[in-house]
N, C-alpha and C positions, 0 to 999 in steps of 0.2 A: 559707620560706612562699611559697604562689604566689599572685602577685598576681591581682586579677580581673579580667575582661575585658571592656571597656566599649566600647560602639559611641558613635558619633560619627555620628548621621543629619544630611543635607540634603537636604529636599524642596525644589523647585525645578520651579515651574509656568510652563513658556512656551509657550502650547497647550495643550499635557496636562502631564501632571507626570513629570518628571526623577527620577530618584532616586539620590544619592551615598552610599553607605557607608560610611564611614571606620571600621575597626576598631582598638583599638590598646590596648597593657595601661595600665593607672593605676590609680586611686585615685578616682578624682571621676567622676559620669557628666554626662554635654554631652549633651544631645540637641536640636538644634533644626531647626523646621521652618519652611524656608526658603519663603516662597510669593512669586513675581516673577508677577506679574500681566500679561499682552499679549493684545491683542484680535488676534483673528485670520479671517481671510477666506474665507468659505463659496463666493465666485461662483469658478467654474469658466469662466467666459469671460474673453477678452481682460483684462489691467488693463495700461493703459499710460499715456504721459502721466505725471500728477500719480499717481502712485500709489505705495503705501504702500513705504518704505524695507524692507530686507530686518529680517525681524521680528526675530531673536535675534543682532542683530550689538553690543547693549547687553548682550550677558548678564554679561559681568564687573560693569559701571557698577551691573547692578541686583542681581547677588548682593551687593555690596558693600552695597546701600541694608539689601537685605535683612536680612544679618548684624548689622549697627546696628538695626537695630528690633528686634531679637528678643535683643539683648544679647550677642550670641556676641563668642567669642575670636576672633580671626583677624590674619594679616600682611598689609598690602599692602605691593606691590613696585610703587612706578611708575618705571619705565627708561626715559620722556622725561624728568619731572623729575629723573630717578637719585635719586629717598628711599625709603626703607623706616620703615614705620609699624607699630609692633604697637599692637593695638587690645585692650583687655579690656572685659569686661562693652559692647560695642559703644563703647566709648570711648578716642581712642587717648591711650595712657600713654608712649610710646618713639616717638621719631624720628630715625632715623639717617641720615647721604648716605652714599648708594650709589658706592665708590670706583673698581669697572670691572663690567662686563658684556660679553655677547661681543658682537661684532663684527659691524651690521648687515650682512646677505648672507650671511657666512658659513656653515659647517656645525657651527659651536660657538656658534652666536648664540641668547642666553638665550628661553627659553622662554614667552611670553605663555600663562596659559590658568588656571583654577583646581583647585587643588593640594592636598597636604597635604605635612606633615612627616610620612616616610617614619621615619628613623634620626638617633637624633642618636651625632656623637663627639666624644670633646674635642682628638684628633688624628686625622684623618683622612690618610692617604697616596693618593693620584691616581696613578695606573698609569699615565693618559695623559701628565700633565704632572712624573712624578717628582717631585714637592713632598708637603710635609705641608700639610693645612689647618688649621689650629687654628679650635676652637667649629664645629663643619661639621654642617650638618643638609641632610640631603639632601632634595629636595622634589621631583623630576622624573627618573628612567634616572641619567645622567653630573651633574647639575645639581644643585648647593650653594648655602647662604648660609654663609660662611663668613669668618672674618679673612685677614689678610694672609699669604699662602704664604713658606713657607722650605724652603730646600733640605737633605738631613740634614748639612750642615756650621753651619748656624743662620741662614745667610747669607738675608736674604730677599731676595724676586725683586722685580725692577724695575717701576717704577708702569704700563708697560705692557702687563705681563705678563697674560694672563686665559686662561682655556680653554673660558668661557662662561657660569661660575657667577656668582654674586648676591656681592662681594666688598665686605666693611664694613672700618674698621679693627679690628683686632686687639679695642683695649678693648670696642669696639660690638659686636662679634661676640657675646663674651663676656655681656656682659650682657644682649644678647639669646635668648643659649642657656639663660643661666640661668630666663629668664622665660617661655620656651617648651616646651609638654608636645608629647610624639610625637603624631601625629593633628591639631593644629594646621591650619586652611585656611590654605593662599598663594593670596593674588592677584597674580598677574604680570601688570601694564598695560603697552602697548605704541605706545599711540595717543595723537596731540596732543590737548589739551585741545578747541581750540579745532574749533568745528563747520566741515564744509566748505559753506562760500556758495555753492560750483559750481552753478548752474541749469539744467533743460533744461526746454524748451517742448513741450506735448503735441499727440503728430499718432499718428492710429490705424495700426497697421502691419496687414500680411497675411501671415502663418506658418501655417502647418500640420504640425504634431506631436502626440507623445502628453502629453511633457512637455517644458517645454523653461523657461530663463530668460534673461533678457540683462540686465545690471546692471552699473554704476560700483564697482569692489574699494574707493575712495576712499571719497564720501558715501554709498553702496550706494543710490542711484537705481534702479527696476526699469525700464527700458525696455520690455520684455513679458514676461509670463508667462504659460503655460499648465499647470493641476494641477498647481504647481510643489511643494505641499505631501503630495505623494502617493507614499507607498515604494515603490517597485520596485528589481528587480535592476539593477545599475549593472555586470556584470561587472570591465573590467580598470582600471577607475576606482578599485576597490580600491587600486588599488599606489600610489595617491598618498599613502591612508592609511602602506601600510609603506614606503616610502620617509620619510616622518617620523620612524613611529616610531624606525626605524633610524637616523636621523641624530638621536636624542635618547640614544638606546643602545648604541650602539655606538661604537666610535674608529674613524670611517670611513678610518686610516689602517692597519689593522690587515688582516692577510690571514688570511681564513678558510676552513675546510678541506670538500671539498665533500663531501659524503656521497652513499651511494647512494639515502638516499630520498628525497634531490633533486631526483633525475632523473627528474621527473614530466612526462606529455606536455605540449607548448611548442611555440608556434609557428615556431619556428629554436634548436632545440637546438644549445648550445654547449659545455657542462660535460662535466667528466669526473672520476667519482668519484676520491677522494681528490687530484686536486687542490690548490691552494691559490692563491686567489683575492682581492685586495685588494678590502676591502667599497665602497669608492670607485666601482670599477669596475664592481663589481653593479649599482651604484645607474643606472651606463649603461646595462645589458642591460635592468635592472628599468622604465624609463621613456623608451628609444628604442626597443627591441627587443618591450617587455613581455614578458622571459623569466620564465615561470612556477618556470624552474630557478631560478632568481638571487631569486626571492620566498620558495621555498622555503628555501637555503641563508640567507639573510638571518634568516629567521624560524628554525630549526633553531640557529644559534648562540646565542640565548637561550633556547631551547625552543621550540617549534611554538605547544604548548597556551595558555604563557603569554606567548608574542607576540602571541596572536590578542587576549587579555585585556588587554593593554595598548595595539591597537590601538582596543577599546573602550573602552577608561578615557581616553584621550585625549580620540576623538568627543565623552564626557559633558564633559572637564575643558575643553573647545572652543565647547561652547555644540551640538554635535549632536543637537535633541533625536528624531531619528525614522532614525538610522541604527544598523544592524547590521554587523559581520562577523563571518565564520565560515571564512574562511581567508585565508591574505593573498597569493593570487593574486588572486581574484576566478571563479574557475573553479567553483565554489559557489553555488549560486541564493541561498543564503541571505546572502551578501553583500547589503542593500539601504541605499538611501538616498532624499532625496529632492533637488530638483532645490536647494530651498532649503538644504538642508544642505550640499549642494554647494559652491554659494557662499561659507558660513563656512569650508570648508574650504580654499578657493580664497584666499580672503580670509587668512587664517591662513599659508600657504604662503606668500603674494605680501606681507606685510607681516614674517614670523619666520624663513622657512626659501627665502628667493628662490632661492637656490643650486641648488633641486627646479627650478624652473622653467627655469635656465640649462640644466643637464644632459638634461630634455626637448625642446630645441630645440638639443642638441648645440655650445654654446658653451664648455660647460667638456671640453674632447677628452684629458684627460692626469689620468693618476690623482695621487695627491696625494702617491705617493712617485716621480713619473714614469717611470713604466714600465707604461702602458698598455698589456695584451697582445692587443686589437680594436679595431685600426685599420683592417680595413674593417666596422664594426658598423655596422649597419641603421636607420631608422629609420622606424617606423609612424606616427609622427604626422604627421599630415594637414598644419600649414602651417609645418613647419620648413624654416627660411631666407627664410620668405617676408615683406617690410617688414613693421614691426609685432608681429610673433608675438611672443610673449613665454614660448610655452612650453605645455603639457598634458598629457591625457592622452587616449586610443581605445582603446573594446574592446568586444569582441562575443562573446556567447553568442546559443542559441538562444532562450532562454527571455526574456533581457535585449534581443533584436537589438541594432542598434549602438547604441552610447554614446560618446559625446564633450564632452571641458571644454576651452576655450580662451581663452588669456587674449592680450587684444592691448591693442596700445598706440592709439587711434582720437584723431585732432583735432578738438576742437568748437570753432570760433571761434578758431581760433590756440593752442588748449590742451588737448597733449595729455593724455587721459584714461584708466587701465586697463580695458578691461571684457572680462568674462567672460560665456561664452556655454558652455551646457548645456543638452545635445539628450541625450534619453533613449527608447528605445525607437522609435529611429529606423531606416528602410531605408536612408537614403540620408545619412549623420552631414555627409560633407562640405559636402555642398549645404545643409543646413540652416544650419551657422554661417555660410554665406556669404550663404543670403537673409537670418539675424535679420543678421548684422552692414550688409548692404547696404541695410539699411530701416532699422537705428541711425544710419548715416553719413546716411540721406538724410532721414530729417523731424525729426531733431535738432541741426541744422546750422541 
């Protein structure tokens, strides 16, 4: 008999409305509609000073209120407190401690974002980490909630063992599998409870851009912004997107073979078809070089079509509510974002996946099976090695002019603070992060 096929909608209003599709087979249909309510800002002039936190940096906090009002099923996963909580009818029924998760920094470090259950098995084998999973339901690319792994001699592996999944015991796995249907929401929390008190006093700055924002990644303070709410093309700002996705999909240890319709124009062509290239590596060309070959080849090992789609599925599962892509260079006008979106993205990176940021400002120099084959590789980004930097990304089309994200490390009062600086439809990208950043350092001090 074929079972029938029920959709799983989440509306989801932050500004405008979001829309999540979860499709998946059963028996029972779920349909709810999810509304987060946030006021949002019409002035197109300055807002600096006292001005309003970056809007959609709650969207987990509030899909979660949301899911509870409306009675839905869902998991949360919070990985400060390490619990996992399944929720029925908005009520939670199961509480389990979370027994490992990956490894903050790392490139296997669990995934913050909102999710669904993808597949469930009752043994799962991991290609990366050769182990079986028992009760494994996959909810994110490479990323599990599963029991405790064993090797196929029965032997399980040691309590420090992880590869980044959501790891219960054995018993808790189980009877969380049993309790959960496919299409299921995960919330993956990543953030302390507690609010950051950090203060800045307001003094009016002088920027000239088209779009631009300067923000704390911490309590996400705006320092300034202009039409920071407004899509435009972002050109190679893309690759920050496939640079994630990729470190969620891929076994960045794994060497991948290059193809010829890789070899798309790039600004320092390096590749060479059939090749075989460690995706570690790409991930250097991909984010010091900006090689559009290494975005290509990156995206080509999953598919093209359905890398582009999972770098959208991310964006919405991230709280993105006003970005696009449509390829995963950024060499596509239809690539857009906006300045705010930016930031959650920024934010996301620099609290789940730091290790992007490392490799942008060329600290991590050695591939992860070491044998790094671009030891004189290049670097475009604007303040690599310079004190402070912490890492970005730069890029230019015609349509986009320059674009640049940069994240540095700035002292206010004795304490350092990350902030993030995004200039979009800029002539001149470098000078702009250095006036917003040299008018951050000086009336907020």
């Amino acid at each position: 008999m074929k079972k029938a096929l029920v959709s799983f909608i989440v509306v989801i209003s932050v500004f405008s409305v979001l829309t999540l599709i979860f499709s998946f087979f059963g028996t029972t249909n779920k349909v709810y509609s999810i509304n987060i309510e946030n006021a949002s800002s019409t002035d197109n002039v300055f807002e600096y000073g006292l001005a309003p936190t970056v809007i959609n940096t709650d969207f987990l906090k509030k899909a979660k209120a949301a899911f509870i009002s409306q009675q839905a099923d869902f998991i949360e996963a919070d990985l400060n407190k390490m619990t996992l909580n399944l929720y029925k009818n908005g009520t939670p029924v199961l509480s389990f401690q979370i027994q490992s998760k990956g490894r903050p920094g790392s490139w296997w470090e669990t995934p913050a974002g909102l999710y669904k259950i993808e597949l469930k098995e009752k043994k799962h084998f991991s290609s990366i980490g050769k182990v079986y999973q028992p009760w494994s339901m996959e909810f994110q690319g490479n990323f599990f909630i599963h029991g405790w792994p064993y090797y196929e001699s029965g032997q399980e592996t040691s309590s420090q063992y992880t590869g980044g999944c959501i790891k219960l015991k054995t018993t808790d796995a189980k009877e969380l599998y049993d309790e959960t249907d496919v299409g299921t929401p995960v919330l993956v929390f990543n953030e302390e409870d507690t609010s950051d008190a950090f203060a800045y006093l307001p003094n009016p700055p002088l920027v000239s851009s088209e779009h631009y924002l300067a923000a704390d990644l911490k309590n996400n303070f705006i320092f300034i912004n202009k039409d920071s709410a407004e899509s435009v093309p972002i050109a190679s700002l893309t690759k920050l997107m496939t640079a994630l996705v990729a470190s969620e999909y891929i076994n960045l240890g794994k060497n991948l073979v290059v193809g010829k319709g890789s070899l798309v124009p790039t600004s320092k062509s390096r590749l060479v078809a059939g090749t075989s290239i460690e995706a570690f590596e790409l991930l250097h060309l991909l984010l010091e070089e900006s090689s559009n070959e290494a975005a290509e080849v990156l995206a080509s090992y999953i598919g093209r079509d359905h890398f582009i789609q999972l770098m959208n599925k991310k964006a919405q599962a991230i709280g993105l509510k006003n970005t696009i892509f449509t390829d995963p260079s950024g060499s596509d006008n239809g690539n857009v974002s906006t300045a705010e979106d930016l930031f959650t993205l920024a934010k996301y990176i620099y609290n789940n996946r730091s290790f992007l940021l490392k490799i942008s400002d060329a600290e991590l120099n050695t591939g992860i099976n070491q044998n790094f084959i671009f030891p004189g590789i290049g670097n475009f980004n604007e303040f690599t090695g310079e004190a402070g930097f912490l890492g970005g990304k730069v890029g230019q089309t015609l349509k986009a002019k320059q674009t640049i994200l940069s994240v540095f490390n700035l002292s206010f009062k004795g304490e350092d603070r990350p902030v993030v600086f995004i200039s979009l439809g800029s002539t001149d990208e470098k000078n702009d992060v250095l006036n917003l950043k040299n008018y951050v350092s000086e009336y907020f001090n």
